[in-house]
C-alpha positions as CSV (number, residue, x, y, z in Angstrom):
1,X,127.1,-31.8,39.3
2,X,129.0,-34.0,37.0
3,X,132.9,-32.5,36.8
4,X,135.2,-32.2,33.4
5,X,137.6,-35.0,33.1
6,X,140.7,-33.6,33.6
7,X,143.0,-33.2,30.3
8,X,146.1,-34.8,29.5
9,X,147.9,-33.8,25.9
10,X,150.1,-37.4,24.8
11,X,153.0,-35.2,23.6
12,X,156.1,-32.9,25.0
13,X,155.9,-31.0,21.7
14,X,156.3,-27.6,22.8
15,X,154.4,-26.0,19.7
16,X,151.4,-28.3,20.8
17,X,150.9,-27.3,24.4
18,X,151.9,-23.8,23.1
19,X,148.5,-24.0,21.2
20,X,146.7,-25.7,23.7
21,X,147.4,-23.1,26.2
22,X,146.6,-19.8,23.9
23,X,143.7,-22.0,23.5
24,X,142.5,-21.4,27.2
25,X,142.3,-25.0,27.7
26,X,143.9,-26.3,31.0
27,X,146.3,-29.6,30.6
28,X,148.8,-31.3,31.7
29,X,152.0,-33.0,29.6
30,X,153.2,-36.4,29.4
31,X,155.0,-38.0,27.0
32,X,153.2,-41.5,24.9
33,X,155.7,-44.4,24.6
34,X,153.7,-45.4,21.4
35,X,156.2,-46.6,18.4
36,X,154.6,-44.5,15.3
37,X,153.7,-46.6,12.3
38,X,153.2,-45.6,8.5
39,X,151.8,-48.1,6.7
40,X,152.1,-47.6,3.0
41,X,148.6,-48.5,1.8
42,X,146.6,-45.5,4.2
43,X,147.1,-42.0,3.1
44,X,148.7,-39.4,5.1
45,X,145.8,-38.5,7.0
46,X,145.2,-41.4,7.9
47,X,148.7,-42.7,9.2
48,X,148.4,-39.2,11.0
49,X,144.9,-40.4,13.1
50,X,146.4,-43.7,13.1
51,X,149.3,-42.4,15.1
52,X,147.5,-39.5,17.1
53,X,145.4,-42.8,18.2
54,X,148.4,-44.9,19.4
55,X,149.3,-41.9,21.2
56,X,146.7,-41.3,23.0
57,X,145.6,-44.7,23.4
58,X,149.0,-45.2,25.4
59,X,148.4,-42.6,27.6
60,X,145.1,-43.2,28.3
61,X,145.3,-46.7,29.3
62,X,147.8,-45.0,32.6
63,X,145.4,-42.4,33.3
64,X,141.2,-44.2,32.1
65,X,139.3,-40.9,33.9
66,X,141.1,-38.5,31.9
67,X,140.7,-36.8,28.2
68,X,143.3,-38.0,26.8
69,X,144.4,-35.5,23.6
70,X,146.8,-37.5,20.9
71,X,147.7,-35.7,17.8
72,X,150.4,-36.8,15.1
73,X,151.7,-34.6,12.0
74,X,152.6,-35.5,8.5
75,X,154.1,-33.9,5.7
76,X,153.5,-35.7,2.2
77,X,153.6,-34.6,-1.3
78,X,151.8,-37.2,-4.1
79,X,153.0,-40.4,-2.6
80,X,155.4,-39.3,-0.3
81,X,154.9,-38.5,3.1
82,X,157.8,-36.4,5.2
83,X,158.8,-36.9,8.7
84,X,161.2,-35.6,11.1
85,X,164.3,-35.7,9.2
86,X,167.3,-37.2,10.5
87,X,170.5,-35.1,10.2
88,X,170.9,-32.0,8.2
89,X,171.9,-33.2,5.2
90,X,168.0,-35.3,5.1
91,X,166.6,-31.8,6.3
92,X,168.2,-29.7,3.3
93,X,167.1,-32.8,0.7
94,X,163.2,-32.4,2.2
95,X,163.0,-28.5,1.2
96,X,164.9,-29.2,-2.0
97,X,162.3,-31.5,-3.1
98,X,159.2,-29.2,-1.3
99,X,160.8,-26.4,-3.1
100,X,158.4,-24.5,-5.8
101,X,155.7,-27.3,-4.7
102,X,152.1,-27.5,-2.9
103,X,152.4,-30.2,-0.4
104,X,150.1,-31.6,2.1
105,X,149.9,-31.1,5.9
106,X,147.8,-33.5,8.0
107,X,147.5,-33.7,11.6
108,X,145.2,-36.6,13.1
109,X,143.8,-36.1,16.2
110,X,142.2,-38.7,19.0
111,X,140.6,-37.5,22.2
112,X,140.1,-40.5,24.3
113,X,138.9,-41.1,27.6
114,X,138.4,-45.4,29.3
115,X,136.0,-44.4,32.1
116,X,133.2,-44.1,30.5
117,X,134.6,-45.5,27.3
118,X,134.8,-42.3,24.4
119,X,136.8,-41.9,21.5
120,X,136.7,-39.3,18.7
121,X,139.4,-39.0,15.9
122,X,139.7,-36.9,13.0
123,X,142.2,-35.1,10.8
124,X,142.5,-32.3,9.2
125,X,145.0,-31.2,5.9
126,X,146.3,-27.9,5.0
127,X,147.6,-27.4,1.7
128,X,151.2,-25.5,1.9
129,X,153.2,-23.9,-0.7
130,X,157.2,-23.8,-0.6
131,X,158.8,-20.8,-2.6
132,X,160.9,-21.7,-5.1
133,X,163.8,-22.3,-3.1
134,X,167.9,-21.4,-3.6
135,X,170.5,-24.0,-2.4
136,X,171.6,-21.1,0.2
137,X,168.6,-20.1,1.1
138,X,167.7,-23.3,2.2
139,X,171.0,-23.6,4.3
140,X,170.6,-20.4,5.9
141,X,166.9,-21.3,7.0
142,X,168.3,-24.6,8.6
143,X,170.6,-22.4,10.2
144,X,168.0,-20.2,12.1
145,X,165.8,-23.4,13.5
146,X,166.2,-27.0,14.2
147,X,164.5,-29.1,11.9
148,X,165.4,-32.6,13.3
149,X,162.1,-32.6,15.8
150,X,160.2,-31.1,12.9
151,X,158.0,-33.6,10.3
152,X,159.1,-32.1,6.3
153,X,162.3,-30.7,8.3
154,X,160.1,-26.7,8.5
155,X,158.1,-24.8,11.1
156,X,155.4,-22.4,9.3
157,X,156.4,-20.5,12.9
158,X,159.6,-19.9,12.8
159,X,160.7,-18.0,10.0
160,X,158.2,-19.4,7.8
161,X,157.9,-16.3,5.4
162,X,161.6,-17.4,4.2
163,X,160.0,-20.6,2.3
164,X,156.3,-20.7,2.7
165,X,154.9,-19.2,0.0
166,X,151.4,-20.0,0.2
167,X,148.7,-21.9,2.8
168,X,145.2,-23.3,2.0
169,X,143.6,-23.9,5.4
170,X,144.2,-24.2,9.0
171,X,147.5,-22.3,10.2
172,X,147.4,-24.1,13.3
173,X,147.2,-27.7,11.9
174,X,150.7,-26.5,10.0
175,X,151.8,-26.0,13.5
176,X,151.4,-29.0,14.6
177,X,147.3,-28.7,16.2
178,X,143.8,-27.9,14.6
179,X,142.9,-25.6,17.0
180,X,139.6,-24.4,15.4
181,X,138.5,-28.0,14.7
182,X,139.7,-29.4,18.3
183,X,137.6,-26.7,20.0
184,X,134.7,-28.1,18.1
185,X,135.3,-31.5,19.1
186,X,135.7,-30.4,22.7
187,X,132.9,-28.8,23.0
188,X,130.7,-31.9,21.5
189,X,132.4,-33.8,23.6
């Protein structure tokens, strides 16, 4: 009887093994040393699956029997994509310029194994709407999260009802992880 690969998830994001584990799946951690790229001419879905692959791919590459899970989040509205901000001041300028908008949320994904040699990547966007947003209101937000580990300096999870005003899609993917669409993938796998 042929056995599972074991499962390895290229990130210490808590939100993303938070998922993974109300997920039922069963993983382990560890951290990718991949640099992140955003080329200007892909679109924000795909920078995010060119990233999630990166991730994964470095991970992989220490550890070929295992499924290897890479994911990578980002944050753009028209032309202009939104990462982890970082300091305050760039955090407080992100929902200023989110504010009383419908923005984009794309997480890419790569699962990834190098014995046998699989890969599958994919990525999925959520359409999010900000509130129409006060200057304090935005401050006192900031004050009740951290947004420097966070790409468009927000977590739909944390306090979210303060700014979100709408969502178009997959909750999860806002997280940070398209749960629906990974357990798809995982079980064609």
């Amino acid at each position: 009887m042929k056995t599972k690969p074991s499962m390895i998830l290229a990130s210490e994001s808590a939100r993303r093994k938070q998922l993974l584990a109300r997920g039922g799946l069963t993983f382990r951690s560890i951290i990718s040393n991949a640099t992140e790229c955003a080329p200007t001419h892909l679109t924000p879905a795909e920078i995010a699956k060119a990233n999630a692959h990166l991730k994964a791919s470095s991970v992989s590459k220490k550890h070929p029997e295992a499924l290897v899970i890479g994911a990578d989040t980002v944050v753009a509205l028209k032309a202009k994509t939104y990462g982890k901000p970082r300091d305050l001041q760039e955090a407080f300028t992100f929902l200023k310029q989110l504010s009383g908008k419908t923005h984009e949320v794309s997480t890419g994904v790569c699962l990834i194994t190098q014995k046998p040699s699989k890969m599958r990547t994919f990525a999925v966007t959520t359409q999010v709407g900000i509130q129409p947003l006060k200057d304090d209101v935005i401050r006192e937000y900031l004050s009740m999260i951290n947004p420097l580990d966070k790409a468009g300096a927000y977590a739909i999870q944390e306090h979210g009802e303060w700014i979100i005003g709408e969502i178009y899609g997959s909750y999860t993917n806002v997280v940070g992880l398209p749960m629906e669409r990974l357990k798809e993938e995982l079980n064609q796998w």
